[in-house]
TIPAFI-907985 format. One record per atom (N, C-alpha, C): residue number from 1; residue in three letters; chain; atom name; x, y, z. Coordinates in pm, 1 decimal, m for minus. Example, Ala and Ser with C-alpha at 12.3 -4.5 7.8 and 13.67 -1.06 7.14 Angstrom:
 num residu chaine atome       c1       c2       c3
   1    ALA      A     N   1319.0   m569.0    780.0
   1    ALA      A    CA   1230.0   m450.0    780.0
   1    ALA      A     C   1320.0   m330.0    780.0
   2    SER      A     N   1285.0   m225.0    708.0
   2    SER      A    CA   1367.0   m106.0    714.0
   2    SER      A     C   1290.0      3.0    787.0
END
This chain:
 num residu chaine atome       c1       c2       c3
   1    UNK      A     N   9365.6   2440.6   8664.8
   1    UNK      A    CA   9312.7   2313.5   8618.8
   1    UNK      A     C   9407.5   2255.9   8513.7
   2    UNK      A     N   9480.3   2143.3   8531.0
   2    UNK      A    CA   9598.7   2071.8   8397.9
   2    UNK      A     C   9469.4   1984.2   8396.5
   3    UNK      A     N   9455.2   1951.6   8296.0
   3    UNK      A    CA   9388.7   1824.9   8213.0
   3    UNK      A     C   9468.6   1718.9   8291.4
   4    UNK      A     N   9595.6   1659.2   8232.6
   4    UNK      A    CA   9711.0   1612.2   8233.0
   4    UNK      A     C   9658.6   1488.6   8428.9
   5    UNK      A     N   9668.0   1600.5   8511.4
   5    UNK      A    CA   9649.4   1572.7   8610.6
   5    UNK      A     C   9504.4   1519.8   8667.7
   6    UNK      A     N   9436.8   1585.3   8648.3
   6    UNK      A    CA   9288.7   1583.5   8630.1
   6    UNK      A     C   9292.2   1408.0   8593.6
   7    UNK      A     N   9324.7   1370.9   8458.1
   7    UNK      A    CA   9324.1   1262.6   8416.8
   7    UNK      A     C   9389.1   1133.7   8481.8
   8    UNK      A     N   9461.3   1162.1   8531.7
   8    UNK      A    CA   9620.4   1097.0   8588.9
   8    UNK      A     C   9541.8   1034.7   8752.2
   9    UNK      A     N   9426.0   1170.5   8819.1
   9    UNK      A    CA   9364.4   1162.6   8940.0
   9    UNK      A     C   9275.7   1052.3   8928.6
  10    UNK      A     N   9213.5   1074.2   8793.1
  10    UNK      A    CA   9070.6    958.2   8789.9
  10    UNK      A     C   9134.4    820.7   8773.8
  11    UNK      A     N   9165.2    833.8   8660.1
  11    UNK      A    CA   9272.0    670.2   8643.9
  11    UNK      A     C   9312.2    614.9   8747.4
  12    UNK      A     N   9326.5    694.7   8901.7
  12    UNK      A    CA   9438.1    631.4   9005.1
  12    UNK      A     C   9303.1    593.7   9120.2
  13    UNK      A     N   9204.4    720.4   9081.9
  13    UNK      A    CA   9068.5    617.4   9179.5
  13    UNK      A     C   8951.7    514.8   9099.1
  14    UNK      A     N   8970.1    494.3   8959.7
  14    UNK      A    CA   8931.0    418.1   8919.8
  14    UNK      A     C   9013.2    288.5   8936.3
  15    UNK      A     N   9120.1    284.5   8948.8
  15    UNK      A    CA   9194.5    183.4   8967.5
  15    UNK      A     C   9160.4    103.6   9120.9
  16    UNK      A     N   9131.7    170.3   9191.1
  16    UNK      A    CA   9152.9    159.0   9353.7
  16    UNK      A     C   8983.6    129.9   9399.4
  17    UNK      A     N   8920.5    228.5   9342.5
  17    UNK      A    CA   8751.3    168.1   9334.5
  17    UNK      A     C   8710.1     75.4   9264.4
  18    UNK      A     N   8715.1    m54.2   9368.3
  18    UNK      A    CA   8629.5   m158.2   9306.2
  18    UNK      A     C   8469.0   m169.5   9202.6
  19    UNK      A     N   8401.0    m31.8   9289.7
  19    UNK      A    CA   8277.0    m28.2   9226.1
  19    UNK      A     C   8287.3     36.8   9112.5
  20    UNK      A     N   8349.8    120.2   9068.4
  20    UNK      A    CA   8412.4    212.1   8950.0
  20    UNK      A     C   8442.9    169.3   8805.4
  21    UNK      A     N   8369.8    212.7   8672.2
  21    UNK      A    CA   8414.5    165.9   8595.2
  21    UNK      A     C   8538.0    133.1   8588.2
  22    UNK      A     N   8620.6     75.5   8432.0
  22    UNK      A    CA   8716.3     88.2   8436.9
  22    UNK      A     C   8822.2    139.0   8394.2
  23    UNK      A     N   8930.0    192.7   8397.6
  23    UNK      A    CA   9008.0    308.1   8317.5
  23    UNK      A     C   9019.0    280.1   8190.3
  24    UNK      A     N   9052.2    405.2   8112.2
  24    UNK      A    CA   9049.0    393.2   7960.0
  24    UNK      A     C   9141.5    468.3   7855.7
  25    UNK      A     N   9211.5    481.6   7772.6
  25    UNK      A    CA   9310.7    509.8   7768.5
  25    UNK      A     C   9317.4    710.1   7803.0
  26    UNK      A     N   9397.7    721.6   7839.4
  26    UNK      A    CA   9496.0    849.1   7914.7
  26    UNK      A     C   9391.4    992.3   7810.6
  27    UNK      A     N   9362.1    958.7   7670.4
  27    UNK      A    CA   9298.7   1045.6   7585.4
  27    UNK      A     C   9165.8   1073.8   7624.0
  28    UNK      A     N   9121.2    981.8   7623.9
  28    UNK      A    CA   8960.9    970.7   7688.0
  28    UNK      A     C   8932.9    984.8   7792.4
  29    UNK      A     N   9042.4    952.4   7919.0
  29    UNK      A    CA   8987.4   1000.8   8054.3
  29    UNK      A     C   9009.7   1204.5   8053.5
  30    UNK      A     N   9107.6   1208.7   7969.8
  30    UNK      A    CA   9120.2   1368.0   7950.3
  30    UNK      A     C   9021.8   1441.6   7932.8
  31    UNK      A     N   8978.3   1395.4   7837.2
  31    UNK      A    CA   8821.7   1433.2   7753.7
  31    UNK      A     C   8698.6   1424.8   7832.4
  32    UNK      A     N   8675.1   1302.6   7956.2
  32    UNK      A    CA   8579.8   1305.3   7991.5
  32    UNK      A     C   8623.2   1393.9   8147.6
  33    UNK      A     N   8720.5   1379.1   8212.6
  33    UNK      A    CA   8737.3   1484.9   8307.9
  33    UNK      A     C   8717.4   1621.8   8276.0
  34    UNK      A     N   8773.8   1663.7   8143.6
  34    UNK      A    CA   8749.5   1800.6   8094.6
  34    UNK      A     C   8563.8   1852.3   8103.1
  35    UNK      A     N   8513.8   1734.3   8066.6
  35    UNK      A    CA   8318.4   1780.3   8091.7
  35    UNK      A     C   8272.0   1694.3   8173.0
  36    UNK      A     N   8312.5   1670.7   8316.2
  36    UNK      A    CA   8297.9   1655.7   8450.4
  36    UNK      A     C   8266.6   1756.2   8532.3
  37    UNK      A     N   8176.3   1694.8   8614.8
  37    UNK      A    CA   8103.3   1772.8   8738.7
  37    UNK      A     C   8250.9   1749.4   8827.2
  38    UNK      A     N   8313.2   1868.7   8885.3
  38    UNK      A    CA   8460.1   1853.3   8988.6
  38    UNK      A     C   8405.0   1944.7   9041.9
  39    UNK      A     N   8456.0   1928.2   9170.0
  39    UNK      A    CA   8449.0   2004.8   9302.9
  39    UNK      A     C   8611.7   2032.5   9339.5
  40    UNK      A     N   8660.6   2131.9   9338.3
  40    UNK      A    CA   8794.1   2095.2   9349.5
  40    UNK      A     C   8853.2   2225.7   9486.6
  41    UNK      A     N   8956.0   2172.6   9542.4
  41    UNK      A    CA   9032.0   2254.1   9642.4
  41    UNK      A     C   9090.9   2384.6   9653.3
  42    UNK      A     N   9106.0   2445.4   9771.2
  42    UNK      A    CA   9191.7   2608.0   9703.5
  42    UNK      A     C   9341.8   2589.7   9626.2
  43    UNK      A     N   9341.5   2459.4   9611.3
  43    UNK      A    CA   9513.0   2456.3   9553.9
  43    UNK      A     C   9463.6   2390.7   9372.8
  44    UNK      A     N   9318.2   2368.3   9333.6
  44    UNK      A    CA   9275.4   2318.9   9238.3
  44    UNK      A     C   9303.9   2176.1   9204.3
  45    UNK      A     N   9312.6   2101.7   9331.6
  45    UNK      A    CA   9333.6   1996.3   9287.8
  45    UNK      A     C   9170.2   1899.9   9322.6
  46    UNK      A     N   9126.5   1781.4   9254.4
  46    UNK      A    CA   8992.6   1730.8   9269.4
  46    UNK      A     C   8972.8   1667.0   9395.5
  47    UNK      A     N   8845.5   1745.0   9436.5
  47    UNK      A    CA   8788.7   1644.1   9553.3
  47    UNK      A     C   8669.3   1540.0   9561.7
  48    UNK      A     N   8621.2   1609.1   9425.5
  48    UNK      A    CA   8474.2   1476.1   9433.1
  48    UNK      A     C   8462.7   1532.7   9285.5
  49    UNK      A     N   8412.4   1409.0   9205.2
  49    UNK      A    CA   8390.0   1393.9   9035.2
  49    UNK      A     C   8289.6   1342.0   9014.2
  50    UNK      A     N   8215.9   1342.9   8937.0
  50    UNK      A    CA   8122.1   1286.0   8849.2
  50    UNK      A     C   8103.9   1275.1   8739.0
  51    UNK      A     N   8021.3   1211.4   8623.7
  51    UNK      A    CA   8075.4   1216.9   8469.8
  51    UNK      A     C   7877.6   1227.5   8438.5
  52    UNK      A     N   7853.3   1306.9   8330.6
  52    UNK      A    CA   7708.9   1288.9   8296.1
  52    UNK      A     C   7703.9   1171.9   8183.5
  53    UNK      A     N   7618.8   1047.5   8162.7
  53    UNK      A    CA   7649.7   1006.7   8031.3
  53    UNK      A     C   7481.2    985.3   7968.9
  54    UNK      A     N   7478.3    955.8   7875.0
  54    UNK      A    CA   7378.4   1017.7   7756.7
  54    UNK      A     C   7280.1    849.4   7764.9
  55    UNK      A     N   7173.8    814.7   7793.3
  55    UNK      A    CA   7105.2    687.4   7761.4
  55    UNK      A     C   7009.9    711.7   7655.1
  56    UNK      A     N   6917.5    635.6   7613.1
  56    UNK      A    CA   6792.5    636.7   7566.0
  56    UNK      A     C   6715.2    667.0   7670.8
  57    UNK      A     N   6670.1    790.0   7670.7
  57    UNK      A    CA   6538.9    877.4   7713.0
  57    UNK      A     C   6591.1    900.3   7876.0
  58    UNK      A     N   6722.6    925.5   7893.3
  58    UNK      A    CA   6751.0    970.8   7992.9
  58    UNK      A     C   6914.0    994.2   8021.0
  59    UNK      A     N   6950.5   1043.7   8098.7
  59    UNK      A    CA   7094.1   1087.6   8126.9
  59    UNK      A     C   7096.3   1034.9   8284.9
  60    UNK      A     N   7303.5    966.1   8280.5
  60    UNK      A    CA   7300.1    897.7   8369.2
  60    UNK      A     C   7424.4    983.5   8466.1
  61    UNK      A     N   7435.1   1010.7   8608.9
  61    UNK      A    CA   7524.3   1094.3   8679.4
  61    UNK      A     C   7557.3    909.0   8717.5
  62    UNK      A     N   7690.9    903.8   8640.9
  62    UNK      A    CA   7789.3    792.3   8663.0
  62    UNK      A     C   7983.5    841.1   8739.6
  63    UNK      A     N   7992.4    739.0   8768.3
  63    UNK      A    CA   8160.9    754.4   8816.0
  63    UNK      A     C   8166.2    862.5   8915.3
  64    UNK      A     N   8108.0    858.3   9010.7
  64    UNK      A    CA   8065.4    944.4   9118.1
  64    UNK      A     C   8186.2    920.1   9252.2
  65    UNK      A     N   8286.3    987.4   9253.5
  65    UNK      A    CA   8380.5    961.3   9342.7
  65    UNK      A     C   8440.8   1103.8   9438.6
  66    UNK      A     N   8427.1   1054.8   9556.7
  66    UNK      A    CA   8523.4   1197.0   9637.5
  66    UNK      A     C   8608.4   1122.2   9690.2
  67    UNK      A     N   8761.8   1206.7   9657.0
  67    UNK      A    CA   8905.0   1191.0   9702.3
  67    UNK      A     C   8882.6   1105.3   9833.3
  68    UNK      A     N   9000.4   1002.2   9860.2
  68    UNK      A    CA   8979.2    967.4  10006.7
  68    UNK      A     C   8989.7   1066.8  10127.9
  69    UNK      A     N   9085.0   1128.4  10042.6
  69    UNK      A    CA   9102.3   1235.9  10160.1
  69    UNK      A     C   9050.8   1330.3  10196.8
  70    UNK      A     N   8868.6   1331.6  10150.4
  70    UNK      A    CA   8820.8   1465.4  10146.4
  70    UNK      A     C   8686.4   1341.0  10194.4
  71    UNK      A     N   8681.8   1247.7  10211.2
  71    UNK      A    CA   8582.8   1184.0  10236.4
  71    UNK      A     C   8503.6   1190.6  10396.2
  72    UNK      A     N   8382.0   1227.6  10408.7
  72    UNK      A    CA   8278.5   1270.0  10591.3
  72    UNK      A     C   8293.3   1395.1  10532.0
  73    UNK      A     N   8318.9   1512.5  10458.1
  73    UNK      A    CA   8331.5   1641.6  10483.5
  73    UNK      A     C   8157.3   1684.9  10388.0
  74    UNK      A     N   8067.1   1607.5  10380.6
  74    UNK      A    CA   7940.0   1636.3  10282.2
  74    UNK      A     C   8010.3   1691.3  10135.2
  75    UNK      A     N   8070.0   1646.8  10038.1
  75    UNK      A    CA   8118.2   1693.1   9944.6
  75    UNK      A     C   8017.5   1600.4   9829.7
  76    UNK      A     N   7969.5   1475.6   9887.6
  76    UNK      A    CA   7900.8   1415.7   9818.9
  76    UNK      A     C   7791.3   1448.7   9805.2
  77    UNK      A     N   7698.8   1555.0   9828.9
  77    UNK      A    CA   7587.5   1640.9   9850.4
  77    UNK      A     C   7584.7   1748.6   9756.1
  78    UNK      A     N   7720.2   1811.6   9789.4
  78    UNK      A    CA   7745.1   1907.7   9694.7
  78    UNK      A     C   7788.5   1890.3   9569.3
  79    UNK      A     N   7861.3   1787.6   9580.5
  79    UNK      A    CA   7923.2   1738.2   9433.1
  79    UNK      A     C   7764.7   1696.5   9412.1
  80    UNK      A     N   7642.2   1606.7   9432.6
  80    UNK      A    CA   7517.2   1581.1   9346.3
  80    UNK      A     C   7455.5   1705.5   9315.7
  81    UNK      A     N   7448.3   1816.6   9414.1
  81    UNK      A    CA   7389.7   1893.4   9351.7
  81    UNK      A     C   7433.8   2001.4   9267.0
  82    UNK      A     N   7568.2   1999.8   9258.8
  82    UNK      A    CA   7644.2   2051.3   9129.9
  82    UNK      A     C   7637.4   1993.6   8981.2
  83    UNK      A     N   7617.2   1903.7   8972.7
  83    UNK      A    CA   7545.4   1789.7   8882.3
  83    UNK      A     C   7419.8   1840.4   8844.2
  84    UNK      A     N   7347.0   1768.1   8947.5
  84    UNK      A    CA   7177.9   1805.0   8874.7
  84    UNK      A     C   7180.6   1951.5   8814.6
  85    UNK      A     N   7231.2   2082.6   8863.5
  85    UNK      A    CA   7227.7   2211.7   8828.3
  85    UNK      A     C   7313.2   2237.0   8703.1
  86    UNK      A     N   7418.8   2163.5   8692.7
  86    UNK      A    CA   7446.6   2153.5   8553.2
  86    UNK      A     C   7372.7   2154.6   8387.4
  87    UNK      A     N   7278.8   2086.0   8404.3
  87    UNK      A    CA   7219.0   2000.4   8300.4
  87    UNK      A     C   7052.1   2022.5   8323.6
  88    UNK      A     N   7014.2   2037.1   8200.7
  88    UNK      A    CA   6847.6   2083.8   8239.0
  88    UNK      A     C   6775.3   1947.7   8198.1
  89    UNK      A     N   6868.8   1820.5   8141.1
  89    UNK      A    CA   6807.4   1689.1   8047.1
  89    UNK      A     C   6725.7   1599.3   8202.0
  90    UNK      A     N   6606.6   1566.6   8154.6
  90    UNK      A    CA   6523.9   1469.1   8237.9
  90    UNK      A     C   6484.8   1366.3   8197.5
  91    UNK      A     N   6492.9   1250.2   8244.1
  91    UNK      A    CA   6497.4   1226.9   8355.5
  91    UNK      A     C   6646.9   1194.8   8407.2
  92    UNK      A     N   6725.9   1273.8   8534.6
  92    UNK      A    CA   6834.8   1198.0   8574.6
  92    UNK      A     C   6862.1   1079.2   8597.4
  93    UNK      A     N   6966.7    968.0   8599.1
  93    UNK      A    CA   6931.7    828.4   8682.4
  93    UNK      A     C   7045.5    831.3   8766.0
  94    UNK      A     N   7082.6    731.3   8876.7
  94    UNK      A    CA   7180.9    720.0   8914.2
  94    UNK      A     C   7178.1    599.5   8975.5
  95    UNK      A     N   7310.1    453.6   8953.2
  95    UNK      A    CA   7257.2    346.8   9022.1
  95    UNK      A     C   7350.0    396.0   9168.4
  96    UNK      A     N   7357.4    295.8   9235.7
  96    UNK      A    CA   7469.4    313.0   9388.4
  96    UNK      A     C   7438.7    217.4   9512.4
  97    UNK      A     N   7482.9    187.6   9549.7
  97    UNK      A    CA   7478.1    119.9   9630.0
  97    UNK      A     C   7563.7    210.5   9755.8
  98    UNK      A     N   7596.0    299.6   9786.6
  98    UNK      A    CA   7663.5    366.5   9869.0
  98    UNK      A     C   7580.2    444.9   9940.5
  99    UNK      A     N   7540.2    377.5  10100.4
  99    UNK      A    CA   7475.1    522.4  10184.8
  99    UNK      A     C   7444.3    618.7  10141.6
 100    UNK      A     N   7605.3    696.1  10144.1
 100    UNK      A    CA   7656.1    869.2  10194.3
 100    UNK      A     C   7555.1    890.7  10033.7
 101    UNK      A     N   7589.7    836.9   9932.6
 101    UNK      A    CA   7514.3    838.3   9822.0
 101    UNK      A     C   7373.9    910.5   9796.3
 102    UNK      A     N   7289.9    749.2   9837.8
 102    UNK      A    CA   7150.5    731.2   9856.5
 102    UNK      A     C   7112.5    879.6   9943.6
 103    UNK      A     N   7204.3    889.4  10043.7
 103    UNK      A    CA   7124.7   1014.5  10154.6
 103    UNK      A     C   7119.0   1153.9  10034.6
 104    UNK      A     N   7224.7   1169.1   9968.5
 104    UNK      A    CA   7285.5   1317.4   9888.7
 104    UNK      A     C   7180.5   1304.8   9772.5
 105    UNK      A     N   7091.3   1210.1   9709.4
 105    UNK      A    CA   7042.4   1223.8   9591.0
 105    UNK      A     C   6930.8   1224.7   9643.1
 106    UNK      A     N   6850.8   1152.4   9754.3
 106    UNK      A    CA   6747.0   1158.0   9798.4
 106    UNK      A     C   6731.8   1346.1   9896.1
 107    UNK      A     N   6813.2   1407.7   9891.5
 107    UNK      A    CA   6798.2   1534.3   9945.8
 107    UNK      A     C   6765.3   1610.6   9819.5
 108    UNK      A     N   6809.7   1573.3   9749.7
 108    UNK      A    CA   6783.8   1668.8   9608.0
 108    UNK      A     C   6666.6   1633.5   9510.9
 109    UNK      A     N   6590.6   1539.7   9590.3
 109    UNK      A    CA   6426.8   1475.1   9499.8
 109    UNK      A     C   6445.7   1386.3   9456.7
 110    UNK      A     N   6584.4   1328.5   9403.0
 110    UNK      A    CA   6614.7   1201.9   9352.0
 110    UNK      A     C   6451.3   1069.8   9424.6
 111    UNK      A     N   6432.9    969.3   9346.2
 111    UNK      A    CA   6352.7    888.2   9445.0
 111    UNK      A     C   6381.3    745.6   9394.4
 112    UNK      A     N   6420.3    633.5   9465.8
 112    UNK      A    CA   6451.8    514.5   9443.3
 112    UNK      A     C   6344.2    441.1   9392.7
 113    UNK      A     N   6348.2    411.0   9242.2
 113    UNK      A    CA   6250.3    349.8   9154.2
 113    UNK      A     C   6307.0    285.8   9053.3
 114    UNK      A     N   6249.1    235.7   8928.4
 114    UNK      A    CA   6346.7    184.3   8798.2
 114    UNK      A     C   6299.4    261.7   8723.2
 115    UNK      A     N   6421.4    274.1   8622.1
 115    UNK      A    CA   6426.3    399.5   8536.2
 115    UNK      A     C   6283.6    378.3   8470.2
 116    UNK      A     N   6252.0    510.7   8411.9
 116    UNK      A    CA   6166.4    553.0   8317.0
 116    UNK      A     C   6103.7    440.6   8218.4
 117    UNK      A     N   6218.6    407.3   8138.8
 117    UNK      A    CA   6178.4    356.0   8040.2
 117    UNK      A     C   6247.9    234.5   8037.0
 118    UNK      A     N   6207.8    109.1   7972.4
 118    UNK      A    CA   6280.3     m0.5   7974.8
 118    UNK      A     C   6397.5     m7.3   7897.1
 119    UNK      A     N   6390.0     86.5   7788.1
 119    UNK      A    CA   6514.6     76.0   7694.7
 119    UNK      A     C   6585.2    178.7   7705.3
 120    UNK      A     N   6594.3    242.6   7896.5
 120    UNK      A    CA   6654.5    321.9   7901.6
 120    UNK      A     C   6723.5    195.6   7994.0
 121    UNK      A     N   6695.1    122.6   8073.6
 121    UNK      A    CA   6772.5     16.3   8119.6
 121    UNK      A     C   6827.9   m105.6   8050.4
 122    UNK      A     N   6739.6   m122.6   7922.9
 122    UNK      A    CA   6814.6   m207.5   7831.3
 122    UNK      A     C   6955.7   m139.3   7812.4
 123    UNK      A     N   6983.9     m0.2   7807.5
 123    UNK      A    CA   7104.4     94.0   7752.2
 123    UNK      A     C   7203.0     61.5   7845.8
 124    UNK      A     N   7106.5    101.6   7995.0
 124    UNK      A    CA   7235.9     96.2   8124.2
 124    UNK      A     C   7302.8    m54.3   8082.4
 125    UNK      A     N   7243.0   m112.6   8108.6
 125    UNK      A    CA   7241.7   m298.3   8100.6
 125    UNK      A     C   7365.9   m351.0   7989.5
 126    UNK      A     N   7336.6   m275.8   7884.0
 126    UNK      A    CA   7410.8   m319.4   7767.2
 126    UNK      A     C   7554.0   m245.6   7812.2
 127    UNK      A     N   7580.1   m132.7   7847.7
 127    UNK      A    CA   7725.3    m62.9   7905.5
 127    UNK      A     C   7768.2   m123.7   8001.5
 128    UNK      A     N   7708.5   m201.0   8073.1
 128    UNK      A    CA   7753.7   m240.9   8214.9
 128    UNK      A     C   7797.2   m425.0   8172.1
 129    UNK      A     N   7720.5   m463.1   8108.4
 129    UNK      A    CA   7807.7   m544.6   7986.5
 129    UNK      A     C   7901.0   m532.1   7925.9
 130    UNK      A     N   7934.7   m450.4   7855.5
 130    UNK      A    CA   8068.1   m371.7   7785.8
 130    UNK      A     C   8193.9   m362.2   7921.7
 131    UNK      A     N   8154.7   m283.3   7997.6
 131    UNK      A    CA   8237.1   m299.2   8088.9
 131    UNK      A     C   8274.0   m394.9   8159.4
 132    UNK      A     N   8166.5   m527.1   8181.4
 132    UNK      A    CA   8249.4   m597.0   8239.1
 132    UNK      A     C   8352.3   m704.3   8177.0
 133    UNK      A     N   8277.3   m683.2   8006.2
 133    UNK      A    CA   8417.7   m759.6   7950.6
 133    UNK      A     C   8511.1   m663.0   7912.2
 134    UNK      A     N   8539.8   m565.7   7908.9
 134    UNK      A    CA   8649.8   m463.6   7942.9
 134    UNK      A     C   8705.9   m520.2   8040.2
 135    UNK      A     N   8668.1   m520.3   8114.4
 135    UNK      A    CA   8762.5   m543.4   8289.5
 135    UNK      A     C   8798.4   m687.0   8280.2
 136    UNK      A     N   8780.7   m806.1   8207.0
 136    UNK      A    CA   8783.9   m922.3   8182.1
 136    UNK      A     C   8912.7   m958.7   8120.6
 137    UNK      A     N   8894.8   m885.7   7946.0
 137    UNK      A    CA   8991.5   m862.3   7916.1
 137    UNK      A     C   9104.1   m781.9   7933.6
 138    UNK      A     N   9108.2   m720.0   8006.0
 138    UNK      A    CA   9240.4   m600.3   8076.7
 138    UNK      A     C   9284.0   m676.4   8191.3
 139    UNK      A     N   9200.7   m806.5   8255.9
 139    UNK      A    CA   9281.9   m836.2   8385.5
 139    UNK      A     C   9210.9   m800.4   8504.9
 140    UNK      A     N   9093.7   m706.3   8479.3
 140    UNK      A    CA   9078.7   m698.0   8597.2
 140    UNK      A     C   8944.5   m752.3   8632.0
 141    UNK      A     N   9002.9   m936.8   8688.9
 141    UNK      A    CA   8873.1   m995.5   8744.5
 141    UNK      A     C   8854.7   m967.5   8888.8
 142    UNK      A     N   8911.2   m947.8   8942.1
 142    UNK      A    CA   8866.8   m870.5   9091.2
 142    UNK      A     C   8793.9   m728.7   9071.2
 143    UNK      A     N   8786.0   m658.3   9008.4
 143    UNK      A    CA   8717.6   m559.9   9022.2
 143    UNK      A     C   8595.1   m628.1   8935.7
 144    UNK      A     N   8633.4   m690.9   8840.2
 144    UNK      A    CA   8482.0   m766.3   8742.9
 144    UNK      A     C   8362.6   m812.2   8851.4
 145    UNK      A     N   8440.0   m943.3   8904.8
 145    UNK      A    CA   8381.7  m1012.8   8997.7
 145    UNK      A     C   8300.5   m899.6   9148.6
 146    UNK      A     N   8397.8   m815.6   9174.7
 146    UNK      A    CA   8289.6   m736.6   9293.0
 146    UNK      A     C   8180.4   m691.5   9224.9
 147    UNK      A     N   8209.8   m652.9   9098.7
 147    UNK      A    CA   8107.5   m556.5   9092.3
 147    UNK      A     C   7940.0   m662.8   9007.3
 148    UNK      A     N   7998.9   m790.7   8998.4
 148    UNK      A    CA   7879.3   m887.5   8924.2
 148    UNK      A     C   7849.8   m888.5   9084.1
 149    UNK      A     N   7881.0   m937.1   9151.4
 149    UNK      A    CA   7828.5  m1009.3   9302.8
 149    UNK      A     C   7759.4   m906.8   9389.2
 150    UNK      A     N   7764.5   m765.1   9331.3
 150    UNK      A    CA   7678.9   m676.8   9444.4
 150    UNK      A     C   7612.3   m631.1   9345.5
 151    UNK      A     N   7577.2   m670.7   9204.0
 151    UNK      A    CA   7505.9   m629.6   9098.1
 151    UNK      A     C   7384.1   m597.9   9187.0
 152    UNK      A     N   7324.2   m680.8   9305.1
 152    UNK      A    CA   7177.1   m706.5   9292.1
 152    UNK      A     C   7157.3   m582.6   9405.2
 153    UNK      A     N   7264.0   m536.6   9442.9
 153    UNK      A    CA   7273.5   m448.0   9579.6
 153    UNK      A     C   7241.6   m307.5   9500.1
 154    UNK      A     N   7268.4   m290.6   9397.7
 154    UNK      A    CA   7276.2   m136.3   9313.0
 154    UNK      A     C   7115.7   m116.4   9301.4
 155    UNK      A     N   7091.1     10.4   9369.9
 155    UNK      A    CA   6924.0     45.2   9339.6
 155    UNK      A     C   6954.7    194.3   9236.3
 156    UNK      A     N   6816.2    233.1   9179.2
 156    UNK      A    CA   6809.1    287.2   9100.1
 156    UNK      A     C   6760.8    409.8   9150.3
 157    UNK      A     N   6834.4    523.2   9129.4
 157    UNK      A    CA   6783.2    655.9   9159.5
 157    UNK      A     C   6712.3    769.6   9065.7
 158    UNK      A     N   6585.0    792.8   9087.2
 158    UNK      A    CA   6581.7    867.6   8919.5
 158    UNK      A     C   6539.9   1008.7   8965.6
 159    UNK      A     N   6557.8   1131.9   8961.3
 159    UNK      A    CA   6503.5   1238.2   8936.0
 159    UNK      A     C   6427.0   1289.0   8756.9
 160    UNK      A     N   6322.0   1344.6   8810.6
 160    UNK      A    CA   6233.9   1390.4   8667.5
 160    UNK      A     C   6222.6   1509.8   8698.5
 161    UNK      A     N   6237.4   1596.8   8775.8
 161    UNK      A    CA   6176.9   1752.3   8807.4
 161    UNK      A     C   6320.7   1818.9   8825.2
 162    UNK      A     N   6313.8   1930.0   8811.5
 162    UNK      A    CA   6440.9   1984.2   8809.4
 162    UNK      A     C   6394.3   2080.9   9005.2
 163    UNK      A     N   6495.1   2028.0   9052.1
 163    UNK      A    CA   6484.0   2091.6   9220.5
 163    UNK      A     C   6434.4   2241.5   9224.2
 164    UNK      A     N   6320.3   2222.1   9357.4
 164    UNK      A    CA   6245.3   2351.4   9304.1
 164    UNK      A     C   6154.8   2364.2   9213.0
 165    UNK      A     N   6116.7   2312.0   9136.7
 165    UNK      A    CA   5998.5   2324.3   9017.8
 165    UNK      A     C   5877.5   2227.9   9081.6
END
């Protein structure tokens, strides 16, 4: 596992994923790949990522990506349920608009609803703000713009029970 690389990987599919936050400097993607959910290859290089992040009265499984080149192989199943087993904090959320997604979180109890609490979506709401004037000011209105225009397409996934209980 290099950090170095690790970091270098996300930056290059955050760049390329429209739906994907947006990159941040080289220190911080280090830091947050280092306490990432990775699924990674027999040669250790990443095939599917995820990042946990912290809301009011809930935790969010964000930046949810598998390699292109590892993409149809169910890694997105395994990468969610490497996640949820991580972390004992409830309630999970997850937004998405992606099928392969929706199918992998709904196998694991996930259930399409709105979060918990309102000022746990006031939280999402306010980051997803932040980010899009991030991406505004950095230049990147094509990725800004996809991701305002399918805003209404993103449903909300929440798990409260830990799988099995």
């Amino acid at each position: 596992m290099d950090p170095e690389r690790d970091a270098q990987w996300l930056v290059q599919r955050l760049r390329e994923e429209e739906d994907l936050r947006p990159a941040y400097r080289m220190k911080r993607e280090r830091q947050w790949a280092s306490e990432a959910t990775v699924l990674r290859d027999h040669e250790g290089s990443i095939m599917a990522y995820t990042e946990l992040r912290m809301h009011l009265f809930a935790v969010e499984l964000t930046t949810v990506v598998v390699d292109p080149t590892h993409r149809g192989k169910g890694l997105c199943h395994a990468l969610m349920e490497a996640a949820v087993l991580s972390t004992d904090a409830r309630p999970l959320i997850l937004f998405t608009r992606a099928p392969a997604l929706e199918t992998a979180v709904a196998r694991l109890g996930f259930e399409q609803r709105r979060p918990p609490n309102p000022l746990t979506l006031l939280s999402v709401g306010l980051r997803a703000l932040s980010r899009c004037f991030r991406m505004a000011m950095g230049g990147e209105l094509r990725k800004m713009w996809t991701q305002v225009v399918h805003v209404r397409a993103f449903r909300c996934w929440v798990l409260s029970e830990k799988p099995g209980s």
